[in-house]
MOPAC internal coordinates of N, CA, C and O (Angstrom, degrees):
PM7 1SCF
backbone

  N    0.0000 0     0.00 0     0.00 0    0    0    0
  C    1.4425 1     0.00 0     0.00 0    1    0    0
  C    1.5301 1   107.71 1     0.00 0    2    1    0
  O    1.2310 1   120.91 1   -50.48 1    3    2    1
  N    1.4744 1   115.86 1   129.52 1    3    2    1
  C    1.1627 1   108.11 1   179.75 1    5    3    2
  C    1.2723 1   118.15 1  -113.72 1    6    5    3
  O    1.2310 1   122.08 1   -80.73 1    7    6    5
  N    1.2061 1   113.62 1    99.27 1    7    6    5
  C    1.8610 1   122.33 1  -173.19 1    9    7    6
  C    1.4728 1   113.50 1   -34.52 1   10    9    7
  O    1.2310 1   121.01 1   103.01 1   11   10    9
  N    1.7239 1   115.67 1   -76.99 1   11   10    9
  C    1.2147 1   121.62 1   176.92 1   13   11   10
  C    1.6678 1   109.15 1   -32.51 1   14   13   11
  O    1.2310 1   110.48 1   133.77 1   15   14   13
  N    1.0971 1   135.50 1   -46.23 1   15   14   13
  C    1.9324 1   127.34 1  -177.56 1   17   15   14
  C    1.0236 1    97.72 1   -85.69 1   18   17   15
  O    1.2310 1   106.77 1   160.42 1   19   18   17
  N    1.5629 1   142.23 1   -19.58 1   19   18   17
  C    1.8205 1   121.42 1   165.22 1   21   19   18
  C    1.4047 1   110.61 1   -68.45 1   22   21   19
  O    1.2310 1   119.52 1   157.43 1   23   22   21
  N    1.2829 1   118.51 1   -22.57 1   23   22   21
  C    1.2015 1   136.73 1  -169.28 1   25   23   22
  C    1.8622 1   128.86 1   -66.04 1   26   25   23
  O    1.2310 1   138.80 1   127.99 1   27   26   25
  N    1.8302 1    81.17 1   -52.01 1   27   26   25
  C    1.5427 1   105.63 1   161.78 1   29   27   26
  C    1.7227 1   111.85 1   -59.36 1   30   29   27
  O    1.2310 1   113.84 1   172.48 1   31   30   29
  N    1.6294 1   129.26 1    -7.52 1   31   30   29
  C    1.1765 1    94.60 1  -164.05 1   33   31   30
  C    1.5384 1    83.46 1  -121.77 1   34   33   31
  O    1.2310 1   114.04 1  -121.10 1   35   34   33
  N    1.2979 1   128.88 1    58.90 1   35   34   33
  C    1.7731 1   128.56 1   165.46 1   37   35   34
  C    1.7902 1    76.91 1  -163.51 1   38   37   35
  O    1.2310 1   123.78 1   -96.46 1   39   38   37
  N    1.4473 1   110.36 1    83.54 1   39   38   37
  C    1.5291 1   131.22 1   160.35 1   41   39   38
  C    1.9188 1    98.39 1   -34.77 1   42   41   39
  O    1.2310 1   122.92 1   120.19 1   43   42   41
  N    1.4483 1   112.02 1   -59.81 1   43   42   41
  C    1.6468 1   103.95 1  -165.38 1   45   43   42
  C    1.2742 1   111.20 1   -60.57 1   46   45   43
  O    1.2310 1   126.81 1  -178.97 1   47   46   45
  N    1.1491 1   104.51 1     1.03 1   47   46   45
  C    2.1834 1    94.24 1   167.63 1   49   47   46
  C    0.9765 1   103.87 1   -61.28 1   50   49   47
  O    1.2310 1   119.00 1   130.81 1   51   50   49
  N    1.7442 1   119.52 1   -49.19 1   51   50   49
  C    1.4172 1   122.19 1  -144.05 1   53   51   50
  C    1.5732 1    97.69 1   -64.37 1   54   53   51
  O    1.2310 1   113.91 1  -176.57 1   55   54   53
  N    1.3142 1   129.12 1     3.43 1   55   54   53
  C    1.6120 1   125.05 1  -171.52 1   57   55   54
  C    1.0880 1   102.89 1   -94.57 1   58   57   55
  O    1.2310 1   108.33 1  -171.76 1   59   58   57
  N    1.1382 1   139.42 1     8.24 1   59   58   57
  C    1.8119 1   144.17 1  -164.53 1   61   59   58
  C    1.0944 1   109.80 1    46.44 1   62   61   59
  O    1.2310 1   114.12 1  -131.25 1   63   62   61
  N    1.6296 1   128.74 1    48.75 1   63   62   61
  C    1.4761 1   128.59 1   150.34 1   65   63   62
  C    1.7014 1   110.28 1   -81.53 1   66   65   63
  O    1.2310 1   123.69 1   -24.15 1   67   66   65
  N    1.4044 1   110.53 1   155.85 1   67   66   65
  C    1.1271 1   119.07 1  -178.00 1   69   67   66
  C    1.8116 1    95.90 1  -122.50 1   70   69   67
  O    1.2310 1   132.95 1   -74.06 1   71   70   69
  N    1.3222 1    92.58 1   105.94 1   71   70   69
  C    1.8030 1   107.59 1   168.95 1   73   71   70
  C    1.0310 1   134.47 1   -57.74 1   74   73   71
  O    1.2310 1   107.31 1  -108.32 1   75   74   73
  N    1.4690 1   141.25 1    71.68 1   75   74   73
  C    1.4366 1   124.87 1   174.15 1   77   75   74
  C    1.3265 1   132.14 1  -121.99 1   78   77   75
  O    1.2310 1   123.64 1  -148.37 1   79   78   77
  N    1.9479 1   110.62 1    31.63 1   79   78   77
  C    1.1406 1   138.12 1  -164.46 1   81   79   78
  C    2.3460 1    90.64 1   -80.71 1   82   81   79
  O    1.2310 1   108.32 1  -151.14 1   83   82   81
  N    0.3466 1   139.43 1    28.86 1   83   82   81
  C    1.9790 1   126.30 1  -154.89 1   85   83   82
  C    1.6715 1    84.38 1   -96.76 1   86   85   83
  O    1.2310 1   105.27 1   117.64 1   87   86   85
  N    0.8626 1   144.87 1   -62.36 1   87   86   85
  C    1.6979 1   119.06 1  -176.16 1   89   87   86
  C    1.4729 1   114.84 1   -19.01 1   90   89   87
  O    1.2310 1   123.62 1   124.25 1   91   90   89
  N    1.8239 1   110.66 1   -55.75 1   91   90   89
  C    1.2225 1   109.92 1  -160.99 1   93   91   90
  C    1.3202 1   106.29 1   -96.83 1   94   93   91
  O    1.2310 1   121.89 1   144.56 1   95   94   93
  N    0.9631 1   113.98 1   -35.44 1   95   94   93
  C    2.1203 1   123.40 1   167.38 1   97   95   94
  C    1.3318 1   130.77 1  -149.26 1   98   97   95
  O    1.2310 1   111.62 1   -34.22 1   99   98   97
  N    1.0994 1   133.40 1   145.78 1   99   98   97
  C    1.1752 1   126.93 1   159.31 1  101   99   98
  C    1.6614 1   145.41 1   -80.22 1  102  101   99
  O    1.2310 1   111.78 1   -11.18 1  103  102  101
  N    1.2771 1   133.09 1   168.82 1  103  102  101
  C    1.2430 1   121.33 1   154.23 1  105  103  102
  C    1.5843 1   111.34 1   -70.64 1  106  105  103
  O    1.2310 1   120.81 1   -26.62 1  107  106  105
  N    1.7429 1   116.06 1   153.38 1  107  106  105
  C    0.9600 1   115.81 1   173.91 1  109  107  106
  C    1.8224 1   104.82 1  -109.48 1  110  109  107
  O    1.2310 1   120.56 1   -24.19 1  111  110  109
  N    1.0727 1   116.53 1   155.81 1  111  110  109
  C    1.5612 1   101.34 1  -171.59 1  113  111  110
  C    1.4897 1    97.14 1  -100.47 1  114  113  111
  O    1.2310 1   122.53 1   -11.10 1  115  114  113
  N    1.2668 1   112.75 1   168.90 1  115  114  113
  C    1.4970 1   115.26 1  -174.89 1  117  115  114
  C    1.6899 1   117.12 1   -74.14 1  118  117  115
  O    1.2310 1   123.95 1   134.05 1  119  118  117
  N    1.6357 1   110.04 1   -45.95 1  119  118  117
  C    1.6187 1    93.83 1   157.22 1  121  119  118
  C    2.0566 1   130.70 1   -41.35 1  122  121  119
  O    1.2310 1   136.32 1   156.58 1  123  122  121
  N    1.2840 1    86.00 1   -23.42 1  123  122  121
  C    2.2337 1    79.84 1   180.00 1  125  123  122
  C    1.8017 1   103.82 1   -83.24 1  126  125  123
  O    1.2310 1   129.33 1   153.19 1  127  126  125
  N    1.6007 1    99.61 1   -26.81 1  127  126  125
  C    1.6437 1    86.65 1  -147.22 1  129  127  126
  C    2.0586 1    86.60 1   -81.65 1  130  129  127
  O    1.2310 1   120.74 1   160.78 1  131  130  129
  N    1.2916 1   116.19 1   -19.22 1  131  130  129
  C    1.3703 1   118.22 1  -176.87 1  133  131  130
  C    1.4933 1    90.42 1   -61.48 1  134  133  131
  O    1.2310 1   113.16 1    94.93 1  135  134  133
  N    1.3644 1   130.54 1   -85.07 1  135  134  133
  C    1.7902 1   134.48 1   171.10 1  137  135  134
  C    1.2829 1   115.18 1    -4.50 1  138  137  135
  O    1.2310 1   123.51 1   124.44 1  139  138  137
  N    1.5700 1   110.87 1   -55.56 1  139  138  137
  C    1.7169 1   116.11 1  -168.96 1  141  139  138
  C    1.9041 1    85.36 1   -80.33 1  142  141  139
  O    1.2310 1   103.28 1   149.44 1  143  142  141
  N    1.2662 1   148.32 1   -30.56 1  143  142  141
  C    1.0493 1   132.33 1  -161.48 1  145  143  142
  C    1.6379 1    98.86 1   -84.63 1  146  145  143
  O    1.2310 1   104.87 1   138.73 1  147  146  145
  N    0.6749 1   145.57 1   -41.27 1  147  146  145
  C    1.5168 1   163.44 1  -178.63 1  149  147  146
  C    1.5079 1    89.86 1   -65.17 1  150  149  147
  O    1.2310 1   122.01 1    81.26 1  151  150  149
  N    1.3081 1   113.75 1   -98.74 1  151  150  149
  C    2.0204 1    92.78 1   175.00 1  153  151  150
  C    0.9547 1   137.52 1     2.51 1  154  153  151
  O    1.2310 1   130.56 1   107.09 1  155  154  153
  N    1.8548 1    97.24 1   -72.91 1  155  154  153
  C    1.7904 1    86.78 1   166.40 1  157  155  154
  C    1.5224 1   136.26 1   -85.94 1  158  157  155
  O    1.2310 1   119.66 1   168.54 1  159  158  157
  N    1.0080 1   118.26 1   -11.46 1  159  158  157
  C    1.3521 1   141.90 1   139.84 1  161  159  158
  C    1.4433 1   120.34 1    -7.23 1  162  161  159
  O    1.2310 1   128.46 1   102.22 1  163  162  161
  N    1.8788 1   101.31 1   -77.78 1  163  162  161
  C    1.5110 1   113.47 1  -168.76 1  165  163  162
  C    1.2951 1   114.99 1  -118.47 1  166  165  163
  O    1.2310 1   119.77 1   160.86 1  167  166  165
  N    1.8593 1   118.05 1   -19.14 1  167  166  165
  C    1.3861 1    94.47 1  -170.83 1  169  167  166
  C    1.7777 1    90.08 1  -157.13 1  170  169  167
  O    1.2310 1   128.69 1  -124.11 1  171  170  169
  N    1.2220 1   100.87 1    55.89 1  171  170  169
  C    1.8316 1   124.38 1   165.04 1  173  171  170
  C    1.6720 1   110.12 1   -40.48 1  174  173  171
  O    1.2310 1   124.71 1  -106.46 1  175  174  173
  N    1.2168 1   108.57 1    73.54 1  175  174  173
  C    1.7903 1   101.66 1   169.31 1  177  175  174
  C    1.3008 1    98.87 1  -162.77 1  178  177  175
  O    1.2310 1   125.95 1    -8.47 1  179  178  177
  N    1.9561 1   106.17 1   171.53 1  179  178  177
  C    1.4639 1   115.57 1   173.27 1  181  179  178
  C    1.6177 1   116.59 1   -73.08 1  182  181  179
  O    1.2310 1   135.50 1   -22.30 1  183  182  181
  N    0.9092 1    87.61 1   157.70 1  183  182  181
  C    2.3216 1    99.46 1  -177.75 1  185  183  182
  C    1.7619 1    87.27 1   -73.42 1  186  185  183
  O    1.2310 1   124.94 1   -18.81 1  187  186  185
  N    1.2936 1   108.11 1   161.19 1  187  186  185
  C    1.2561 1   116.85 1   151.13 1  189  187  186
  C    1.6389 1   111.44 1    61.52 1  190  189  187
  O    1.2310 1   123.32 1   167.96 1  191  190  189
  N    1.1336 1   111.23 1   -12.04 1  191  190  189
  C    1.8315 1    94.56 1  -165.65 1  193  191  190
  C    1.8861 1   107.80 1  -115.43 1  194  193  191
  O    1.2310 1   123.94 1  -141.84 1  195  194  193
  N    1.3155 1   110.05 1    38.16 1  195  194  193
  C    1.6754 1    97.86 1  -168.03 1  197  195  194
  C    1.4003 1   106.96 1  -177.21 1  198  197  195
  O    1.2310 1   108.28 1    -4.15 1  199  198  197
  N    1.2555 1   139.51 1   175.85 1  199  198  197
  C    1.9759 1   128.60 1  -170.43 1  201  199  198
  C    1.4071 1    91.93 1  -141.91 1  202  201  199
  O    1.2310 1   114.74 1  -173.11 1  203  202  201
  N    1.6995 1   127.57 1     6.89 1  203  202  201
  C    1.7192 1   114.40 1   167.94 1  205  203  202
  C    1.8043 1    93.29 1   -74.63 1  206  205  203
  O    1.2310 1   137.83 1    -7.53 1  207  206  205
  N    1.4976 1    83.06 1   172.47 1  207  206  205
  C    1.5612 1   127.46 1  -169.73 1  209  207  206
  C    1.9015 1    88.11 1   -44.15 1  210  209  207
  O    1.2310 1   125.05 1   109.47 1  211  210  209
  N    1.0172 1   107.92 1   -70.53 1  211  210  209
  C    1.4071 1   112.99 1  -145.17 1  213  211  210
  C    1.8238 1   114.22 1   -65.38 1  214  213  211
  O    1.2310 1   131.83 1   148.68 1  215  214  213
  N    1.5431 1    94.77 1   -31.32 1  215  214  213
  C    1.4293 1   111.71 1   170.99 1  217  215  214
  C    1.7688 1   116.83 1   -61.57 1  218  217  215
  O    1.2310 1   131.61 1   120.51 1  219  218  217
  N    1.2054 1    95.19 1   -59.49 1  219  218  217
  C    1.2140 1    86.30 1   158.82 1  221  219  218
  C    1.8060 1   143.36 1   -48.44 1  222  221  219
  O    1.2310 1   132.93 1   122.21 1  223  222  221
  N    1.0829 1    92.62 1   -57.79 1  223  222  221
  C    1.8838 1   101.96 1   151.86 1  225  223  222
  C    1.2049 1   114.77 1   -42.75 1  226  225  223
  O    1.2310 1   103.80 1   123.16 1  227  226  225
  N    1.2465 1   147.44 1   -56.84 1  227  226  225
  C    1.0845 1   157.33 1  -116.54 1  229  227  226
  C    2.1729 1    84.98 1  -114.22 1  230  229  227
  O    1.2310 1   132.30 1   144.84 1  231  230  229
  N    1.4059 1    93.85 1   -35.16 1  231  230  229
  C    1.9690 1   101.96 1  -162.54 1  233  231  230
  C    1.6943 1    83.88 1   -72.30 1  234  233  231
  O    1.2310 1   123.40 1   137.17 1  235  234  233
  N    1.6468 1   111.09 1   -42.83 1  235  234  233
  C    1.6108 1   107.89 1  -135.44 1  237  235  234
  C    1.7308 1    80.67 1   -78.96 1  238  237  235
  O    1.2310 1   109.57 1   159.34 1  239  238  237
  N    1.6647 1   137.17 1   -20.66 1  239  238  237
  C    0.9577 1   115.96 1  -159.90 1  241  239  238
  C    1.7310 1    99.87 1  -110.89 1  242  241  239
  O    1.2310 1   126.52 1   176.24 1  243  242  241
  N    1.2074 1   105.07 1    -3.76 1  243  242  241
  C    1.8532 1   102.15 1   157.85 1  245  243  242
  C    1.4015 1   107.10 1   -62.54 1  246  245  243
  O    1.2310 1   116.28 1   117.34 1  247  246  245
  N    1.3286 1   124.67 1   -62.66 1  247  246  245
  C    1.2153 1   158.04 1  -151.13 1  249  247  246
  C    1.7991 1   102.13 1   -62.63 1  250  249  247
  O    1.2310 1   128.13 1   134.82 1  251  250  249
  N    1.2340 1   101.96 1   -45.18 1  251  250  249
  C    1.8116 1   106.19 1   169.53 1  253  251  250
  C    1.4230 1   109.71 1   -65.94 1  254  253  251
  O    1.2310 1   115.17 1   124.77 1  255  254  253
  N    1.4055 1   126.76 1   -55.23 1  255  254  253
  C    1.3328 1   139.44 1  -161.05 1  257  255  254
  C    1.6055 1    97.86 1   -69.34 1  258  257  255
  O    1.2310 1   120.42 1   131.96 1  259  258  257
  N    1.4054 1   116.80 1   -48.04 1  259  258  257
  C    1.2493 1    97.60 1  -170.09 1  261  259  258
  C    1.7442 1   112.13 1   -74.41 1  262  261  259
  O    1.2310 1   115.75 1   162.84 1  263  262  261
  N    1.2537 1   125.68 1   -17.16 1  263  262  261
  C    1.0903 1   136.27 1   160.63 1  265  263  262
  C    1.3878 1   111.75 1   -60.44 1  266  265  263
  O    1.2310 1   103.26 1   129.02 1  267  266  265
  N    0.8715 1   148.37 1   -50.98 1  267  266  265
  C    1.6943 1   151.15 1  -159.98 1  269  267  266
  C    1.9512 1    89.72 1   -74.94 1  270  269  267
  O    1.2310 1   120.85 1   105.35 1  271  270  269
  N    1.5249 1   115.98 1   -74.65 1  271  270  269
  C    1.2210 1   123.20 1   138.44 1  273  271  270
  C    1.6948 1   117.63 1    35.24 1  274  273  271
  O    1.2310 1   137.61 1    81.40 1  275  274  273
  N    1.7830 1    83.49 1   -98.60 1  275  274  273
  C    1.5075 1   103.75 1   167.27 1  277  275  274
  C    1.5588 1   118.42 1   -45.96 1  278  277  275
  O    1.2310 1   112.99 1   127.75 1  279  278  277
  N    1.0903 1   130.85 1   -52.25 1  279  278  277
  C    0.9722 1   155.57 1   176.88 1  281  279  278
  C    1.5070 1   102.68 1   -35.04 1  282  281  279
  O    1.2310 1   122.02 1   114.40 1  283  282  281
  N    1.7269 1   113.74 1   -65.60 1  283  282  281
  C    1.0969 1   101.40 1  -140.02 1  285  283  282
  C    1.8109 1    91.31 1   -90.77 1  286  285  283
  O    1.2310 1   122.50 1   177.07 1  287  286  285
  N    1.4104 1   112.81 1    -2.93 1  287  286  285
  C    1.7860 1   102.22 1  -172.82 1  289  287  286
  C    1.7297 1    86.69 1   -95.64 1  290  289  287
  O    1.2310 1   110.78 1   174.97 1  291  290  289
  N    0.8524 1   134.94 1    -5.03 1  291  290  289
  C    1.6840 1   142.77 1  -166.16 1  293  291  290
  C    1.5082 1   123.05 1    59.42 1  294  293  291
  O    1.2310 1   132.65 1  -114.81 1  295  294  293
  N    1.0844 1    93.17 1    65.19 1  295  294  293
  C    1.4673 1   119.22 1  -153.48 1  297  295  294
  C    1.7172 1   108.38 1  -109.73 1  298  297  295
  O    1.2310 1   109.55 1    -5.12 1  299  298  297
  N    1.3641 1   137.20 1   174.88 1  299  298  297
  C    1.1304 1   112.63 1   159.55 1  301  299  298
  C    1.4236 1   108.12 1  -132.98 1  302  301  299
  O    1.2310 1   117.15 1   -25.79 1  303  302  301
  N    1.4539 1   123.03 1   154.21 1  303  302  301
  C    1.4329 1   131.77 1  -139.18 1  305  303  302
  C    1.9751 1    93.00 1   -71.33 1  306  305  303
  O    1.2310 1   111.11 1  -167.87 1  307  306  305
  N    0.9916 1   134.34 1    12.13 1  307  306  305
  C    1.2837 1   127.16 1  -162.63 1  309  307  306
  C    2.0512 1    95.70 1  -121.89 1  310  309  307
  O    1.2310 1   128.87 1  -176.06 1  311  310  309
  N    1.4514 1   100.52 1     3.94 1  311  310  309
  C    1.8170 1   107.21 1  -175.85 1  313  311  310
  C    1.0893 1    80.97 1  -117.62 1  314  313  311
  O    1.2310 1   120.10 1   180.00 1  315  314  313

């Protein structure tokens, strides 16, 4: 595991704060908040509830994550 590149992706470290707020919130790292920006961005709708364009997008890319997800606690996509 390489600290310094987990490090690079929550930029407000680089300000010499020391983080120990996580009860009440977290940092978000810059790979999620790019994802959530792109969401709303390109394909703004609910998972599961509709057969336009975007819903679908929106299902097929819940639908990966929670799979990868599964994956990584070794879990299977139906827990």
């Amino acid at each position: 595991m390489n600290v310094k590149k987990i490090r690079e992706d929550f930029p407000i470290l680089a300000t010499g704060i020391i983080y120990f707020d996580k009860a009440a919130s977290s940092l978000t790292p810059e790979p999620v908040l790019r994802k959530e920006l792109e969401f709303y961005r390109e394909y703004r709708a609910n998972i599961h509830r509709g057969a336009h364009r975007l819903t679908r997008h929106a299902s097929k890319e819940y639908e990966a994550v929670y799979a990868k997800l599964a994956k990584f606690f070794n879990a299977r996509e139906s827990e």
